[in-house]
Each structure stands twice: as structure tokens, then as C-alpha cells.
C-alpha positions as CSV (number, residue, x, y, z in Angstrom):
1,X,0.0,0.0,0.0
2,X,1.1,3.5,-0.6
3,X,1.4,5.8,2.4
4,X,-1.3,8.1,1.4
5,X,-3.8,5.4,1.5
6,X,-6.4,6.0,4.7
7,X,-6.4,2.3,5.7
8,X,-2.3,2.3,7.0
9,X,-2.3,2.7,10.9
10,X,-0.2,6.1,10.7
11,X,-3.2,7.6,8.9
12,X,-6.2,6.9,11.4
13,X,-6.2,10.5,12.6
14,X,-7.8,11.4,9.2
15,X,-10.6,8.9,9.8
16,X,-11.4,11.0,13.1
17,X,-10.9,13.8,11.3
18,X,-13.5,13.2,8.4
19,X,-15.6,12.0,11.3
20,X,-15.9,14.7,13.0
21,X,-16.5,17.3,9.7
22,X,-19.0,15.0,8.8
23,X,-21.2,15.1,12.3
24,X,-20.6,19.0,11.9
25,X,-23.1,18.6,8.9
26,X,-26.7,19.8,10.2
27,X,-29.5,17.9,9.8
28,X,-31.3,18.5,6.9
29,X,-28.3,19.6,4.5
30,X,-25.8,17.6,2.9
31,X,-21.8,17.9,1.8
32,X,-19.7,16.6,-0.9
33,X,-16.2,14.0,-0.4
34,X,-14.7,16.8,-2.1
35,X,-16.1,19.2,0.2
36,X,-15.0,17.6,2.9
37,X,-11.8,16.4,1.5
38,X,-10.7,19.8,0.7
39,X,-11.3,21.2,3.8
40,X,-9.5,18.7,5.2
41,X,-6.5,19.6,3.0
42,X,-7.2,15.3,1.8
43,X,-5.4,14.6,-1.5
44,X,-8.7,12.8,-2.7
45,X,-12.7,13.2,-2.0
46,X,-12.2,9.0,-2.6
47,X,-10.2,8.9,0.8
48,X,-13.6,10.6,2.3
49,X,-15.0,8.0,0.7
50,X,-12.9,5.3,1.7
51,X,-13.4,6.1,5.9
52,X,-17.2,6.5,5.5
53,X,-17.2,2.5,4.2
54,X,-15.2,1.2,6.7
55,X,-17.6,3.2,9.4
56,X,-15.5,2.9,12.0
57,X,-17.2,6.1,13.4
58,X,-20.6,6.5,14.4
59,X,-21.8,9.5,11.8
60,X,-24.3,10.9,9.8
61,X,-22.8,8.9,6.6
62,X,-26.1,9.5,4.9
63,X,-25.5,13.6,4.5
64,X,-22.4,13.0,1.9
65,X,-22.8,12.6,-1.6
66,X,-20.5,13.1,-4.4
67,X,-21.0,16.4,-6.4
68,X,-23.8,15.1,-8.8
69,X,-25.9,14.9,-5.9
70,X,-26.4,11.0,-7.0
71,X,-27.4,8.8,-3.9
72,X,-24.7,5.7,-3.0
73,X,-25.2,2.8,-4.9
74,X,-26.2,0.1,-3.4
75,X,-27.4,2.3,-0.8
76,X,-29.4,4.7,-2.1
77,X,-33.0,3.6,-0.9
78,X,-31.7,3.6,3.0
79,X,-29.7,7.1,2.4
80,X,-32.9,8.5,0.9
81,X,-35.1,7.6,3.4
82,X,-32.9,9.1,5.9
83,X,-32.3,12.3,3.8
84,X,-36.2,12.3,3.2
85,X,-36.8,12.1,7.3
86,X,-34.2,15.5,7.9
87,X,-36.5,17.4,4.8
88,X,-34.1,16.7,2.0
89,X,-35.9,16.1,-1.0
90,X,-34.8,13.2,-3.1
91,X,-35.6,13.4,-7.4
92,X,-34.6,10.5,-9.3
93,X,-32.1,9.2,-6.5
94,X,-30.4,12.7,-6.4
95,X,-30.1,15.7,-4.0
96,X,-30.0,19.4,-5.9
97,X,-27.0,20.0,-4.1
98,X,-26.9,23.4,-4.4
99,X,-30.0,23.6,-2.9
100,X,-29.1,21.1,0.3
101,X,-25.8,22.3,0.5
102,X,-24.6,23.1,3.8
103,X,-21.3,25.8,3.5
């Protein structure tokens, strides 16, 4: 594995890390990996993506989406009900991000 990949021990701090921007995201709005990996100063939204599939951390995993606003396959019917309980309206499994998007 390279060095830069999430899953090496040395890295865990960045699964806290995207943890804890991701529970700053208010119910009812949503975030990008990109978001999140840029604030994070991440070199990839895929490493956002990468600690929100392990879940190793308890967080609102259902408020990130990637920039299309396109629900997660494979679990898009769970992540819409959840968005559709906070008042996030779901089209065609996507968010209008701009809309839902939470700065």
C-alpha cells in the first residue's frame, strides 16, 4: 500500500478527522467528499470516501454525496429515506445539491 492510503495505521487521525467534519453537517443539509476532503486539506474526496465505508465512526454517513448529488449505490434507498426524514428532497435518486448544501 502507498502511504497516502487511509487504511495504514499512521493515517487513522484522518478517519477522526473526516468523522468529526462529517457530524458537523446539520440535519437536513448535505456535503460533498470533495467538500470535505478539501477542507481537510485530503489529497482525494475517494479517501472521504474510503473512511465513511469502513464506518468505523458513528456519523451521519447519509448527508455525503458526491457532487452530482447522485445517492450511493447500493445504498441509495436507505440514504434516501434518511435524507427524506431531515426534509431533504430526493428526485430521481439525487439531491440538488446546491439547494441542500450546507457551506
Amino acid at each position: 500500500m502507498r502511504s497516502t492510503d487511509v487504511t495504514e495505521p499512521e493515517n487513522r487521525p484522518t478517519d477522526q478527522r473526516v468523522a468529526e467534519a462529517v457530524r458537523a453537517v446539520p440535519e437536513g443539509y448535505v456535503t460533498t467528499y470533495g467538500a470535505i476532503a478539501r477542507h481537510l486539506g485530503l489529497k482525494s474526496p475517494r479517501q472521504v470516501g474510503a473512511v465513511l465505508a469502513r464506518g468505523v465512526e458513528p456519523m451521519p454517513w447519509h448527508r455525503v454525496l458526491p457532487a452530482s448529488g447522485r445517492l450511493v449505490e447500493g445504498l441509495a434507498a436507505e440514504q434516501g429515506r434518511l435524507l427524506g426524514a431531515e426534509g431533504v428532497e430526493v428526485r430521481n435518486g439525487r439531491v440538488d445539491v446546491t439547494r441542500y448544501r450546507w457551506q
